[in-house]
mmCIF file of the N, C-alpha and C atoms, coordinates in Angstrom:
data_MODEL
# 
_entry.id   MODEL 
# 
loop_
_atom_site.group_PDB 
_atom_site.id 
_atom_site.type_symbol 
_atom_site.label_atom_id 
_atom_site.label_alt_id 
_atom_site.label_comp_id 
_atom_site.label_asym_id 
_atom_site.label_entity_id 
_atom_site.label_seq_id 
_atom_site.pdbx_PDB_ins_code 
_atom_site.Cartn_x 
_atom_site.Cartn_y 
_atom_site.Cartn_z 
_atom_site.occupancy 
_atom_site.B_iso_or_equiv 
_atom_site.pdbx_formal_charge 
_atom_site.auth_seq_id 
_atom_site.auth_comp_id 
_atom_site.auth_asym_id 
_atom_site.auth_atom_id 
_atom_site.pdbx_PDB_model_num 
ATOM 1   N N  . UNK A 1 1  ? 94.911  69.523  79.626 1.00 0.00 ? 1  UNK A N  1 
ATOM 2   C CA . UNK A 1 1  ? 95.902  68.654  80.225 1.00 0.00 ? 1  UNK A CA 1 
ATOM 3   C C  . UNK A 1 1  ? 97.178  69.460  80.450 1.00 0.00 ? 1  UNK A C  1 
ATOM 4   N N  . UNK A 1 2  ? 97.664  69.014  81.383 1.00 0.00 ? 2  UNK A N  1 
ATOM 5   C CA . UNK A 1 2  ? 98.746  69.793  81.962 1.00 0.00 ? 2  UNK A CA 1 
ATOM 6   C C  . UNK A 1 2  ? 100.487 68.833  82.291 1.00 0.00 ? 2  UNK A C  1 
ATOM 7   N N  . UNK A 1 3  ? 101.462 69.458  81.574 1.00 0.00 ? 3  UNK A N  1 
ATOM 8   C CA . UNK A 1 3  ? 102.545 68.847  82.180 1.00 0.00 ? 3  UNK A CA 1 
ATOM 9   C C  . UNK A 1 3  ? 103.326 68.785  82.764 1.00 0.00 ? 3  UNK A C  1 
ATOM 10  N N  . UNK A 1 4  ? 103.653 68.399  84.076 1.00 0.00 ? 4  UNK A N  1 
ATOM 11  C CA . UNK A 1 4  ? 104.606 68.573  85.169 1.00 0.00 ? 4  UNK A CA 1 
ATOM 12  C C  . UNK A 1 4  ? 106.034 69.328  84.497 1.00 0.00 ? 4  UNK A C  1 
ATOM 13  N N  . UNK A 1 5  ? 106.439 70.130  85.262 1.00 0.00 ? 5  UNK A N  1 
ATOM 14  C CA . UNK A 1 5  ? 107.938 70.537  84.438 1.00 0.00 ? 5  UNK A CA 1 
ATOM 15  C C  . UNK A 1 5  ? 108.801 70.930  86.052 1.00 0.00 ? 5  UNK A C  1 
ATOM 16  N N  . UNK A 1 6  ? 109.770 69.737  85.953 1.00 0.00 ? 6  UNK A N  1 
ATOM 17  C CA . UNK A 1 6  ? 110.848 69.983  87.478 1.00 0.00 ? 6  UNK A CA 1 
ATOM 18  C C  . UNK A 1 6  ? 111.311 71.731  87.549 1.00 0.00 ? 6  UNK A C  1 
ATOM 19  N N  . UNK A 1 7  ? 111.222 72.144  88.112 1.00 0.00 ? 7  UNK A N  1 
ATOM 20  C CA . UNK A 1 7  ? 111.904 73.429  87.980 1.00 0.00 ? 7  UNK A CA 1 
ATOM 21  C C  . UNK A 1 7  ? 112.135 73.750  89.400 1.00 0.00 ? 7  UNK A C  1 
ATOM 22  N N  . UNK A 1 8  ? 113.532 74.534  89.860 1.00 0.00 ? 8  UNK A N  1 
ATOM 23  C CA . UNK A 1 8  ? 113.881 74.890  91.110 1.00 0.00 ? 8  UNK A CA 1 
ATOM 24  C C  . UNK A 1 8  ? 113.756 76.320  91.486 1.00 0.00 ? 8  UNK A C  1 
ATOM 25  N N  . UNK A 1 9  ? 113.453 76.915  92.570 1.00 0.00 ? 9  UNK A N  1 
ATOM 26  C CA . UNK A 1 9  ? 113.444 78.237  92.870 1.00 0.00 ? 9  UNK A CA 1 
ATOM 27  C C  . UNK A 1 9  ? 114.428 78.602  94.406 1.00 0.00 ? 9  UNK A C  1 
ATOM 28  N N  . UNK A 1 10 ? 114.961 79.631  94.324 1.00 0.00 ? 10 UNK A N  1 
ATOM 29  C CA . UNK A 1 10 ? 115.197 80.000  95.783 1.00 0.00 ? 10 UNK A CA 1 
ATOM 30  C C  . UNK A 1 10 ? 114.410 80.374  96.506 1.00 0.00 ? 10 UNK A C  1 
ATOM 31  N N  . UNK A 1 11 ? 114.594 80.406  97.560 1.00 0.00 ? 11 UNK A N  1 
ATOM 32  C CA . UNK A 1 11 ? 113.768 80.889  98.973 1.00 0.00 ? 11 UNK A CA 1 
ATOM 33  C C  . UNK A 1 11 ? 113.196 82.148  98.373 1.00 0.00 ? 11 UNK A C  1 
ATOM 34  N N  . UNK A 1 12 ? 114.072 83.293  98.035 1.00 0.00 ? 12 UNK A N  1 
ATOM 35  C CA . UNK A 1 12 ? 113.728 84.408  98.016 1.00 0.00 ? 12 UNK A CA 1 
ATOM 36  C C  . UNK A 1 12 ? 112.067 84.287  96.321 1.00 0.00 ? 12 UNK A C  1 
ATOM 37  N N  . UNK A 1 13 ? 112.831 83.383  95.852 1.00 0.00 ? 13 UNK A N  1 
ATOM 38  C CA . UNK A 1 13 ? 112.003 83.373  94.663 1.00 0.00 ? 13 UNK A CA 1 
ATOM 39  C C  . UNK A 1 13 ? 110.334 82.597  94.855 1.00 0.00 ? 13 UNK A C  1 
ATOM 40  N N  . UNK A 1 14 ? 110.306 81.820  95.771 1.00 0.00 ? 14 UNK A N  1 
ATOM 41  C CA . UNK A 1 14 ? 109.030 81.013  96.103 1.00 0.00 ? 14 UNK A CA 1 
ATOM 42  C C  . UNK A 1 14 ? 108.739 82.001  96.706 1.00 0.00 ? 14 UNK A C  1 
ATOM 43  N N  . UNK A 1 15 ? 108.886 83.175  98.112 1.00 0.00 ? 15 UNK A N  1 
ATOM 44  C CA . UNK A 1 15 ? 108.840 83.684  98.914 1.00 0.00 ? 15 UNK A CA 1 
ATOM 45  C C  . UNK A 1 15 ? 107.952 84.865  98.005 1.00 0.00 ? 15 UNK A C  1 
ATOM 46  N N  . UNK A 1 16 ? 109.057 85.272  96.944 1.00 0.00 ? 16 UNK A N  1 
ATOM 47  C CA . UNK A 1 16 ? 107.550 86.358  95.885 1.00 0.00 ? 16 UNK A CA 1 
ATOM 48  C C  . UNK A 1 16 ? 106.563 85.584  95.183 1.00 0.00 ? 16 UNK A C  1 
ATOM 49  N N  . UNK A 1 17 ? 106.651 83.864  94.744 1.00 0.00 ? 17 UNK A N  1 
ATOM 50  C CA . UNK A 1 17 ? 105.455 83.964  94.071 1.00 0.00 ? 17 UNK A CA 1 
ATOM 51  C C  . UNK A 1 17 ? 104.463 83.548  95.148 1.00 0.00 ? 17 UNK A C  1 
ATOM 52  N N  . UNK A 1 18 ? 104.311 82.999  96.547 1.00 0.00 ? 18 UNK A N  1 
ATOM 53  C CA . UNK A 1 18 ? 103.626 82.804  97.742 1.00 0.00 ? 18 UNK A CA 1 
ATOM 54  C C  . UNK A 1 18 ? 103.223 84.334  98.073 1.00 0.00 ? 18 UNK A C  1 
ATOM 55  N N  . UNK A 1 19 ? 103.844 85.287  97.453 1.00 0.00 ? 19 UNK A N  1 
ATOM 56  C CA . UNK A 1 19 ? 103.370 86.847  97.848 1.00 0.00 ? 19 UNK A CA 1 
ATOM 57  C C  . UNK A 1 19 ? 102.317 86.691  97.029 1.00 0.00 ? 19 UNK A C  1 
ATOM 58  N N  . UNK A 1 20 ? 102.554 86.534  95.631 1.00 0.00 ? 20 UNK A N  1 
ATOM 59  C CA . UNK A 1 20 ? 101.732 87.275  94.587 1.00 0.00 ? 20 UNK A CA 1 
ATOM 60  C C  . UNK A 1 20 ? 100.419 85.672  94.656 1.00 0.00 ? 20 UNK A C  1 
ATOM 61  N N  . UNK A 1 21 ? 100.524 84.065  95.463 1.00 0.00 ? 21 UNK A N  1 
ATOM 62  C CA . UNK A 1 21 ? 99.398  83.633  95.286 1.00 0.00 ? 21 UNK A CA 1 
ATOM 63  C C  . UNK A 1 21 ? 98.839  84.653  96.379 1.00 0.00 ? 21 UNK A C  1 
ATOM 64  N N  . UNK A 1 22 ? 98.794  84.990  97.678 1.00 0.00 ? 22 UNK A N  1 
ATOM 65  C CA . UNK A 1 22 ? 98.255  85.645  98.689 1.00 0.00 ? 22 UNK A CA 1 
ATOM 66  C C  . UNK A 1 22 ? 97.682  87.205  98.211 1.00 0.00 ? 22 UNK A C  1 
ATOM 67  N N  . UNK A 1 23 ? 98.130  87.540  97.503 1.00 0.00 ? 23 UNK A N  1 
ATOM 68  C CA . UNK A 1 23 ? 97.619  88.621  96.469 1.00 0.00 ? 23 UNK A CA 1 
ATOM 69  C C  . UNK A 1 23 ? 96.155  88.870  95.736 1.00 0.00 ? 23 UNK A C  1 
ATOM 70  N N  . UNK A 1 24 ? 96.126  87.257  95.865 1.00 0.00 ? 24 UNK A N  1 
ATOM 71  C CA . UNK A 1 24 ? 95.525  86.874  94.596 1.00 0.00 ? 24 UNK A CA 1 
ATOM 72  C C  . UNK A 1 24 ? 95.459  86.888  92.898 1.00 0.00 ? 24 UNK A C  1 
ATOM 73  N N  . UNK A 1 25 ? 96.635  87.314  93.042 1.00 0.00 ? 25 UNK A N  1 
ATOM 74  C CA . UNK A 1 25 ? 97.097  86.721  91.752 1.00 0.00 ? 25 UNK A CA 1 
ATOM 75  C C  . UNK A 1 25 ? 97.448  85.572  90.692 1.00 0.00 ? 25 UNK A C  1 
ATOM 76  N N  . UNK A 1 26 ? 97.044  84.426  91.425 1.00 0.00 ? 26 UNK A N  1 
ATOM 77  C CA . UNK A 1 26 ? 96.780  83.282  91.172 1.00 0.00 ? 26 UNK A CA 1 
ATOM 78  C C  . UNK A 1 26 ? 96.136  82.358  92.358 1.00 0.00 ? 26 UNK A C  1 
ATOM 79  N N  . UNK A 1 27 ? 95.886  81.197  92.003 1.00 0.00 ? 27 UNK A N  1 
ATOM 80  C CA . UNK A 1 27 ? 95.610  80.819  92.941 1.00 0.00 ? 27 UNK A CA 1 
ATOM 81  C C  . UNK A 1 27 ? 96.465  79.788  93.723 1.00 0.00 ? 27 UNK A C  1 
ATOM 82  N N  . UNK A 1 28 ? 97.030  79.327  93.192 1.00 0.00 ? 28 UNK A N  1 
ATOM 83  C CA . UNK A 1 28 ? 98.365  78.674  93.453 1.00 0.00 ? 28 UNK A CA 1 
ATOM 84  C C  . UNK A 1 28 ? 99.751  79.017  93.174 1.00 0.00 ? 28 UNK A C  1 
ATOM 85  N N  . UNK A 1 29 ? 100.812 78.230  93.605 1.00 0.00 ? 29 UNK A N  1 
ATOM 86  C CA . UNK A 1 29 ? 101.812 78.510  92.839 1.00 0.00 ? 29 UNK A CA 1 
ATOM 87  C C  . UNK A 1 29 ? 102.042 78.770  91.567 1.00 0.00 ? 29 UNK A C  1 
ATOM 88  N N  . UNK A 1 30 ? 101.712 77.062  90.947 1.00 0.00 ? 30 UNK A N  1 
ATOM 89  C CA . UNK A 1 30 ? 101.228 77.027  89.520 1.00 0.00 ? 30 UNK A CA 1 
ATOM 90  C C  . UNK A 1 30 ? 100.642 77.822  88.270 1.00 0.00 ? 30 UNK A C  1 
ATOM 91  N N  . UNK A 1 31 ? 99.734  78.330  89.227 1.00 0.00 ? 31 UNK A N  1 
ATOM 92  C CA . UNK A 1 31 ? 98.908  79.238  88.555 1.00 0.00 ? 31 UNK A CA 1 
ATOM 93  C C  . UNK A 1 31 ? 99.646  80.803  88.453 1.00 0.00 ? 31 UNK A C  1 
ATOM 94  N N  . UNK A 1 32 ? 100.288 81.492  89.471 1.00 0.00 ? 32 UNK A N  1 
ATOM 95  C CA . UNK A 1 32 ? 101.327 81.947  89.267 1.00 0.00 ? 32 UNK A CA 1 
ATOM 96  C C  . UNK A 1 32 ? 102.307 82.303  88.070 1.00 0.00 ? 32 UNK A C  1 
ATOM 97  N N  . UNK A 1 33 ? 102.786 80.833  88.536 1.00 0.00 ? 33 UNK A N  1 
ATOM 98  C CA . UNK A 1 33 ? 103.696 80.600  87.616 1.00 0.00 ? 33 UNK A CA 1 
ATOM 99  C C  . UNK A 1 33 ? 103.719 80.617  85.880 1.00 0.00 ? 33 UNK A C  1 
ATOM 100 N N  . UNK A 1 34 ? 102.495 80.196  85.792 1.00 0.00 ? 34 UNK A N  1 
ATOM 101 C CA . UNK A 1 34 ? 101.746 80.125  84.612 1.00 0.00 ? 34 UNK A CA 1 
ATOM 102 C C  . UNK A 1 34 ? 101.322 81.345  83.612 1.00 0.00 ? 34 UNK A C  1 
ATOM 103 N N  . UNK A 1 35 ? 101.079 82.388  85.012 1.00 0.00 ? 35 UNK A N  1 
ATOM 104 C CA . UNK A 1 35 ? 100.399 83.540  84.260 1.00 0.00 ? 35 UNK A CA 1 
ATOM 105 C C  . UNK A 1 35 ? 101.661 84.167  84.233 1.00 0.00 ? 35 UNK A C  1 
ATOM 106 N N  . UNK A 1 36 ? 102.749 84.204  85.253 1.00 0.00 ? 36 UNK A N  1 
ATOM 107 C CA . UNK A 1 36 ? 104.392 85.147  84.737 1.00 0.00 ? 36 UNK A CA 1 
ATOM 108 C C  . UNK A 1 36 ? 104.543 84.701  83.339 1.00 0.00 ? 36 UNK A C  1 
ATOM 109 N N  . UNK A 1 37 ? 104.569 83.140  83.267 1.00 0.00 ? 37 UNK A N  1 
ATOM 110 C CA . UNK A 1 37 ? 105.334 82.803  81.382 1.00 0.00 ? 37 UNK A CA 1 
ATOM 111 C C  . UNK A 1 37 ? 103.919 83.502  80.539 1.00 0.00 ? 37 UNK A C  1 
ATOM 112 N N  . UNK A 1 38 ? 103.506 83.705  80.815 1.00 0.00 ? 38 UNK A N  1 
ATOM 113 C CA . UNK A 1 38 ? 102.374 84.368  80.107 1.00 0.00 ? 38 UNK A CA 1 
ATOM 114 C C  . UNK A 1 38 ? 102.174 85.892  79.452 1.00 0.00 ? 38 UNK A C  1 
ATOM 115 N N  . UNK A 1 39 ? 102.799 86.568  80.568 1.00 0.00 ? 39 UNK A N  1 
ATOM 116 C CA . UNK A 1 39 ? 103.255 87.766  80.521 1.00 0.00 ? 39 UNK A CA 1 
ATOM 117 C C  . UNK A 1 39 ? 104.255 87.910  79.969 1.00 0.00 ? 39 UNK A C  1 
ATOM 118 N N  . UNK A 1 40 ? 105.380 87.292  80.535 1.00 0.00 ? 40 UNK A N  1 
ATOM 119 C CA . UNK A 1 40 ? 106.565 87.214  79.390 1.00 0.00 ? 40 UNK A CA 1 
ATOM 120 C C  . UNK A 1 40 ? 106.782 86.916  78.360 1.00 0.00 ? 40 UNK A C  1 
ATOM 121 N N  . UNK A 1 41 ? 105.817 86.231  77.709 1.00 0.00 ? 41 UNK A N  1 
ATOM 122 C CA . UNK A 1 41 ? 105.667 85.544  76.439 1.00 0.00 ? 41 UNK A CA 1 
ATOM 123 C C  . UNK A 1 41 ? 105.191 86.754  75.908 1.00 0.00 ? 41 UNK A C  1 
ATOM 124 N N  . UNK A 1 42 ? 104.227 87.610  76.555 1.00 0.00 ? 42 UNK A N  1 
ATOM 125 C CA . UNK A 1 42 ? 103.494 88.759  75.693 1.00 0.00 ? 42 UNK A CA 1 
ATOM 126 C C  . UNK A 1 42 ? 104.731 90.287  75.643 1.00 0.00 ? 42 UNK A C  1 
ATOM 127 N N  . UNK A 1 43 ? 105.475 90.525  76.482 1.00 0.00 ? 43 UNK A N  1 
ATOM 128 C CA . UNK A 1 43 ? 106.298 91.307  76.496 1.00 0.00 ? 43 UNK A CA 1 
ATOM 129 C C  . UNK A 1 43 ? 107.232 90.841  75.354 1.00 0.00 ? 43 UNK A C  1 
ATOM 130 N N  . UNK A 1 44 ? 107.861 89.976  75.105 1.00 0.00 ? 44 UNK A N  1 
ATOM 131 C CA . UNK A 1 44 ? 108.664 88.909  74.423 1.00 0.00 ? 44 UNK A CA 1 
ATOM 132 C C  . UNK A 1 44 ? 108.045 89.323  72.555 1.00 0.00 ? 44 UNK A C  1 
ATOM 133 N N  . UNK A 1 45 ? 107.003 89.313  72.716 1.00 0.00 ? 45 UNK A N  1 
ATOM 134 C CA . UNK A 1 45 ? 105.963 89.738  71.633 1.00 0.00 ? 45 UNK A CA 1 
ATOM 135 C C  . UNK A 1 45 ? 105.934 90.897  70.988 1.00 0.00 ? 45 UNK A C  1 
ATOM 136 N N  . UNK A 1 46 ? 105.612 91.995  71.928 1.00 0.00 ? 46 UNK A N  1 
ATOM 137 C CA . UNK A 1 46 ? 105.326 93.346  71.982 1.00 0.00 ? 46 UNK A CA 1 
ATOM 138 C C  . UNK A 1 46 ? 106.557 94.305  71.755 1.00 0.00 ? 46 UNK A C  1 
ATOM 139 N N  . UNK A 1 47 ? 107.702 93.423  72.229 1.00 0.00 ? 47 UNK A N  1 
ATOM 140 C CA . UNK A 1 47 ? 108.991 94.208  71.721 1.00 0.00 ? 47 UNK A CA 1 
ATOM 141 C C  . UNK A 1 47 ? 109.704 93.565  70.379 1.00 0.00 ? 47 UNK A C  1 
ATOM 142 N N  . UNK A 1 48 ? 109.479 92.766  70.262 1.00 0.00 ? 48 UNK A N  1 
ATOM 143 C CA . UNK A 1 48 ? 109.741 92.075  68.823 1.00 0.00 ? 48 UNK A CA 1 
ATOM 144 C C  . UNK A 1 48 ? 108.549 92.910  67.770 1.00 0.00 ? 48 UNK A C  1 
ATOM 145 N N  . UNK A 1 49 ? 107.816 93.340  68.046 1.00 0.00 ? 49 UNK A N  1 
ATOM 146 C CA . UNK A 1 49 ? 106.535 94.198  66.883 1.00 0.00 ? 49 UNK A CA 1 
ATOM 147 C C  . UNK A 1 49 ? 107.710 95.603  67.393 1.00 0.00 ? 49 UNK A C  1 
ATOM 148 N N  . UNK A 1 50 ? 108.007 96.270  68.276 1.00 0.00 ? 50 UNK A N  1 
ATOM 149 C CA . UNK A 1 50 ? 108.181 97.129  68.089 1.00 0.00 ? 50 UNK A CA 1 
ATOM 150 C C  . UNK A 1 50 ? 109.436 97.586  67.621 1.00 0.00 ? 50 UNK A C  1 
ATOM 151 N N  . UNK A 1 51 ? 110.541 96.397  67.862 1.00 0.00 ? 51 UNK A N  1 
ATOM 152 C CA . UNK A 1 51 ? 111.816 96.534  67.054 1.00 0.00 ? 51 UNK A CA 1 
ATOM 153 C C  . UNK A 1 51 ? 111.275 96.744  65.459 1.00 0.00 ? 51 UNK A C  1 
ATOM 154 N N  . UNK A 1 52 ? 110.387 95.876  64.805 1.00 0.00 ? 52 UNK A N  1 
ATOM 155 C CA . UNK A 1 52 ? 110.300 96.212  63.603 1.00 0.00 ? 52 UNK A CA 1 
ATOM 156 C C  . UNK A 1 52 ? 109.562 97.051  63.376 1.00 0.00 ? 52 UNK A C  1 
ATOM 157 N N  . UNK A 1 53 ? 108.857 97.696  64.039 1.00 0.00 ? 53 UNK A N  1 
ATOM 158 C CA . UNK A 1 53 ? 108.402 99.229  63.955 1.00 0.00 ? 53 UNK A CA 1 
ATOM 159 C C  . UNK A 1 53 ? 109.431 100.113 63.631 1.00 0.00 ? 53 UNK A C  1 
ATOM 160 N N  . UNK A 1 54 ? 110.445 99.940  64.809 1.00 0.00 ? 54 UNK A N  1 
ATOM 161 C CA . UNK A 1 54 ? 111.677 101.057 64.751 1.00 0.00 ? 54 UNK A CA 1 
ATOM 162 C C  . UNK A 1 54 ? 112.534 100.851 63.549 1.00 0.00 ? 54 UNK A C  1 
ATOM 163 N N  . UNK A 1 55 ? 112.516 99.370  63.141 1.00 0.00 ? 55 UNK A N  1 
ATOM 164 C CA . UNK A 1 55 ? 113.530 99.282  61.730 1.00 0.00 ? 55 UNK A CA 1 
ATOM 165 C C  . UNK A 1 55 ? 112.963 100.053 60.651 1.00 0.00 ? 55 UNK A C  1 
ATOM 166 N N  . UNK A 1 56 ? 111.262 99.802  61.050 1.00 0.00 ? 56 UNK A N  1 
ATOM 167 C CA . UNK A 1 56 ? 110.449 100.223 59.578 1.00 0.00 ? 56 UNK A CA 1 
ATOM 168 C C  . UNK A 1 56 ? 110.810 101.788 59.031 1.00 0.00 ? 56 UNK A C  1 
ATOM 169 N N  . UNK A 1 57 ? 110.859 102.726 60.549 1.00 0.00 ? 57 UNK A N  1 
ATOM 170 C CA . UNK A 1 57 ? 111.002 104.001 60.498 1.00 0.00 ? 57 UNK A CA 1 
ATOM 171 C C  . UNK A 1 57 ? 112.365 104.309 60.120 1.00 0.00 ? 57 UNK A C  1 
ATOM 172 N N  . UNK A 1 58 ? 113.370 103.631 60.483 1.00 0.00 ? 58 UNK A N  1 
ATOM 173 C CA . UNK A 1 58 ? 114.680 103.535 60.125 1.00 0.00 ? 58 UNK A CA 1 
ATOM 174 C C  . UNK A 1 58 ? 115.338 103.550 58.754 1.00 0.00 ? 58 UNK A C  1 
ATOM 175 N N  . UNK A 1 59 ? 114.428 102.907 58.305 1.00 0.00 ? 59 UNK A N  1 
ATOM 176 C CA . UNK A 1 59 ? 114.561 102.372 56.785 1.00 0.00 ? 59 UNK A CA 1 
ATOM 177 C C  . UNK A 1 59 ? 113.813 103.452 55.505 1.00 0.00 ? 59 UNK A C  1 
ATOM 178 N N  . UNK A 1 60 ? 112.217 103.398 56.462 1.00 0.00 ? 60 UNK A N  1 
ATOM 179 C CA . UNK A 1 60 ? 111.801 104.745 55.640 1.00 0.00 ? 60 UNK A CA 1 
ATOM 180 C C  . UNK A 1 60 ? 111.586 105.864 56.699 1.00 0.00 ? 60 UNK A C  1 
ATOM 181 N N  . UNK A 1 61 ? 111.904 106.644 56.727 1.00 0.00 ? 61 UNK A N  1 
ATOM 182 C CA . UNK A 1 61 ? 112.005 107.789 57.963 1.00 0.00 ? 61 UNK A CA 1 
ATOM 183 C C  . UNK A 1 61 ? 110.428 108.551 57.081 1.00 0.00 ? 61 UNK A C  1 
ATOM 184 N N  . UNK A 1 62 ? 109.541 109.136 58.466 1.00 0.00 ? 62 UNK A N  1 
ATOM 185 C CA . UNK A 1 62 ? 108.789 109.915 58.041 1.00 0.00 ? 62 UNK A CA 1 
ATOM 186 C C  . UNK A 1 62 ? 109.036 111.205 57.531 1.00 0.00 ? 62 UNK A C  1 
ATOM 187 N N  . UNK A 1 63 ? 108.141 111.352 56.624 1.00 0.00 ? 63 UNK A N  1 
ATOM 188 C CA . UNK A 1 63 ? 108.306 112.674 55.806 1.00 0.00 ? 63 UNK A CA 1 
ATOM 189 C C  . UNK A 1 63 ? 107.925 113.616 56.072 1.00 0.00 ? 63 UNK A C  1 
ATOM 190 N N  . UNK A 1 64 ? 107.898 115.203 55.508 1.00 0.00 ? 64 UNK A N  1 
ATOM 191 C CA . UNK A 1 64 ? 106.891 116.328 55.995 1.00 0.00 ? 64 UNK A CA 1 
ATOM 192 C C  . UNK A 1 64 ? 105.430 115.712 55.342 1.00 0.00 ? 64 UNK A C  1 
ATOM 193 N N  . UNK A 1 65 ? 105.772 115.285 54.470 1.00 0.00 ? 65 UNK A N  1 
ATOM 194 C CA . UNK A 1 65 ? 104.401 114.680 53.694 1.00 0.00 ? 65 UNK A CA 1 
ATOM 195 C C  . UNK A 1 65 ? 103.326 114.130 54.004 1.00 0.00 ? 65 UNK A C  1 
ATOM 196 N N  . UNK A 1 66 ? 104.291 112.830 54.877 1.00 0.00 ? 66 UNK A N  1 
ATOM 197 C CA . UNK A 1 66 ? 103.846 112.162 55.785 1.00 0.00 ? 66 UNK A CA 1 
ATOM 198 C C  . UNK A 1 66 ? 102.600 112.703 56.926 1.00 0.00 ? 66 UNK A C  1 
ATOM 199 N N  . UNK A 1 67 ? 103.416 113.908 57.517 1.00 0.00 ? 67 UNK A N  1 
ATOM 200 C CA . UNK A 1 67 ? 102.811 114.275 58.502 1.00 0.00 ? 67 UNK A CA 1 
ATOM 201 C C  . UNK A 1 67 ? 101.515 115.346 57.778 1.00 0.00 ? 67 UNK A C  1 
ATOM 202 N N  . UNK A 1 68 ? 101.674 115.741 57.214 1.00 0.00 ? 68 UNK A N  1 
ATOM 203 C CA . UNK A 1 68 ? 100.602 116.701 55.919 1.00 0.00 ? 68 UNK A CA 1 
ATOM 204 C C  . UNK A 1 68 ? 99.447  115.515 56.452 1.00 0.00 ? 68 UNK A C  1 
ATOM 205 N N  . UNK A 1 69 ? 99.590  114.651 55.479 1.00 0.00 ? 69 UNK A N  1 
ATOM 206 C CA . UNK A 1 69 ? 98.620  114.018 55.201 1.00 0.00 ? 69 UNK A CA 1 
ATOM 207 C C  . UNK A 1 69 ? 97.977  113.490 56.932 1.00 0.00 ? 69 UNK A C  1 
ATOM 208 N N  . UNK A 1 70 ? 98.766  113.086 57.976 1.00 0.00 ? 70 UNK A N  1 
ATOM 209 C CA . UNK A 1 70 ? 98.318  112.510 59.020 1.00 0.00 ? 70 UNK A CA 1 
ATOM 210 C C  . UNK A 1 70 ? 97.339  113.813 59.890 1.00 0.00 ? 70 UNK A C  1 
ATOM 211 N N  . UNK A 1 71 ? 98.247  115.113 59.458 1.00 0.00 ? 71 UNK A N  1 
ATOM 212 C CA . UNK A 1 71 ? 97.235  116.223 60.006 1.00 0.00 ? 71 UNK A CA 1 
ATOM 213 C C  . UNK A 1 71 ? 95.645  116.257 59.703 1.00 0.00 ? 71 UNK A C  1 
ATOM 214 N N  . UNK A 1 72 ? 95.820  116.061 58.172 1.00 0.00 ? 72 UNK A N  1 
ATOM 215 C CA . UNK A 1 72 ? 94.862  116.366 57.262 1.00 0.00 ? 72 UNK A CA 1 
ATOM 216 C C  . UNK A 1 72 ? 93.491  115.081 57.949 1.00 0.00 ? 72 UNK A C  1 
ATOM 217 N N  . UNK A 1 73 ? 94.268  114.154 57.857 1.00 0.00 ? 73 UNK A N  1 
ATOM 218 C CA . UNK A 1 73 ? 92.969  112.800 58.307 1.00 0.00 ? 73 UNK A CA 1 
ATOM 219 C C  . UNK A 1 73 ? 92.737  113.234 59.600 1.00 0.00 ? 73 UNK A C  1 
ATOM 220 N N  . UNK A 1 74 ? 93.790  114.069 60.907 1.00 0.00 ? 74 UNK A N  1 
ATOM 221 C CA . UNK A 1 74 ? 92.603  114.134 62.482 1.00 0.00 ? 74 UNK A CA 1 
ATOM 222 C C  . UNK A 1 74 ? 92.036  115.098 62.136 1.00 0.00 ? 74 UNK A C  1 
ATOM 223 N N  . UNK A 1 75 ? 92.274  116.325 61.367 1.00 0.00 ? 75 UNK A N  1 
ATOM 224 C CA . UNK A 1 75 ? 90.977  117.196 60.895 1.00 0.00 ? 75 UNK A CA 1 
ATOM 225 C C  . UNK A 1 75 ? 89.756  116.642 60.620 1.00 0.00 ? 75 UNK A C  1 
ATOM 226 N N  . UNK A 1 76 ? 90.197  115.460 59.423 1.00 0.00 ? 76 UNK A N  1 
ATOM 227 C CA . UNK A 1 76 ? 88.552  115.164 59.147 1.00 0.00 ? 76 UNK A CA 1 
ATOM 228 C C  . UNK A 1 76 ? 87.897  114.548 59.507 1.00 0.00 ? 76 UNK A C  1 
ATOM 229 N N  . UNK A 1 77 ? 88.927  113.785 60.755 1.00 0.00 ? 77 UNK A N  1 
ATOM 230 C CA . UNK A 1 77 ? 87.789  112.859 61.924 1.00 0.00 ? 77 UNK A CA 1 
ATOM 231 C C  . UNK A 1 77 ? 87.599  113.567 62.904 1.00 0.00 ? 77 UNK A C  1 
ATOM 232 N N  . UNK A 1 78 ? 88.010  114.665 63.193 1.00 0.00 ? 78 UNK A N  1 
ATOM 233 C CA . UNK A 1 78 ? 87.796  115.159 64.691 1.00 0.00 ? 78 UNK A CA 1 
ATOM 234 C C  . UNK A 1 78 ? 86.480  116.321 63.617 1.00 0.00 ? 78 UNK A C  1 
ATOM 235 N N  . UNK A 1 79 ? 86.272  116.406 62.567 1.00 0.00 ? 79 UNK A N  1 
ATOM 236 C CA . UNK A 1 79 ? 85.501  117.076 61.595 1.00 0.00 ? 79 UNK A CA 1 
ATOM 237 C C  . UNK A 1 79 ? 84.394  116.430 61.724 1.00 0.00 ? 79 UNK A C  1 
ATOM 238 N N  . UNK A 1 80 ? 84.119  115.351 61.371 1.00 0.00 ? 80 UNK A N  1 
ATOM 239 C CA . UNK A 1 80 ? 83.271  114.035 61.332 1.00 0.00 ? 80 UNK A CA 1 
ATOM 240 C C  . UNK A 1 80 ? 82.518  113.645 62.815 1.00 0.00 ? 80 UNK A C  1 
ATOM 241 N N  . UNK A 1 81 ? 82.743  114.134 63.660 1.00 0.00 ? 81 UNK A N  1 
ATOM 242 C CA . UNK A 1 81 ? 82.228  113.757 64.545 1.00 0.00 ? 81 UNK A CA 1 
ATOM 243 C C  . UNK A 1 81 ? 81.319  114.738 65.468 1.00 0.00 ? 81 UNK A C  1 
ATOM 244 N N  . UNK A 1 82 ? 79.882  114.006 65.523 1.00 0.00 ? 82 UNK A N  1 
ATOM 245 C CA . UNK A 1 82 ? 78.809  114.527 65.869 1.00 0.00 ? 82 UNK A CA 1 
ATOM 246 C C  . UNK A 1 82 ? 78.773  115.691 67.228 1.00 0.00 ? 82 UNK A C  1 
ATOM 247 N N  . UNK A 1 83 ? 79.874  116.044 67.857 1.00 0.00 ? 83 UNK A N  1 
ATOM 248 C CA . UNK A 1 83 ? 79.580  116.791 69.069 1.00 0.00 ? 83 UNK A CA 1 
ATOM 249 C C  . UNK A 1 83 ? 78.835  117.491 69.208 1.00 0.00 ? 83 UNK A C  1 
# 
């Protein structure tokens, strides 16, 4: 089920999502419209994980240690593997 939501656009703004239904990128306006908040919702997402990525590193900064050990594990998977 689906709920109507009034929303206004300019010329120029109907004018790109009538690009992107003719695209085929949706099949309607709607549909369009639907899959942009969609995308934005996931960008919206993806930078909120990565701000706290950057705090995480911020907070504990990597070590030489760190990297020791990260060397050490692609050795033993690139080791591990049947070629």
């Amino acid at each position: 089920m689906t709920t109507p939501v009034p929303t206004r656009f300019t010329d120029d703004e109907l004018a790109l999502i009538d690009e992107l239904v003719d695209e085929g990128i949706g099949g309607n306006r709607s549909a369009v419209i639907r899959r942009g908040v969609h995308h934005l919702a996931d960008a919206v997402r993806r930078a909120r994980v990565g701000g706290v990525i950057v705090q995480s590193y911020r907070e504990r900064p990597q070590s030489a240690e760190d990297d020791e050990l990260a060397m050490a594990s692609a050795v033993a998977m690139t080791e591990a593997e049947p070629w």
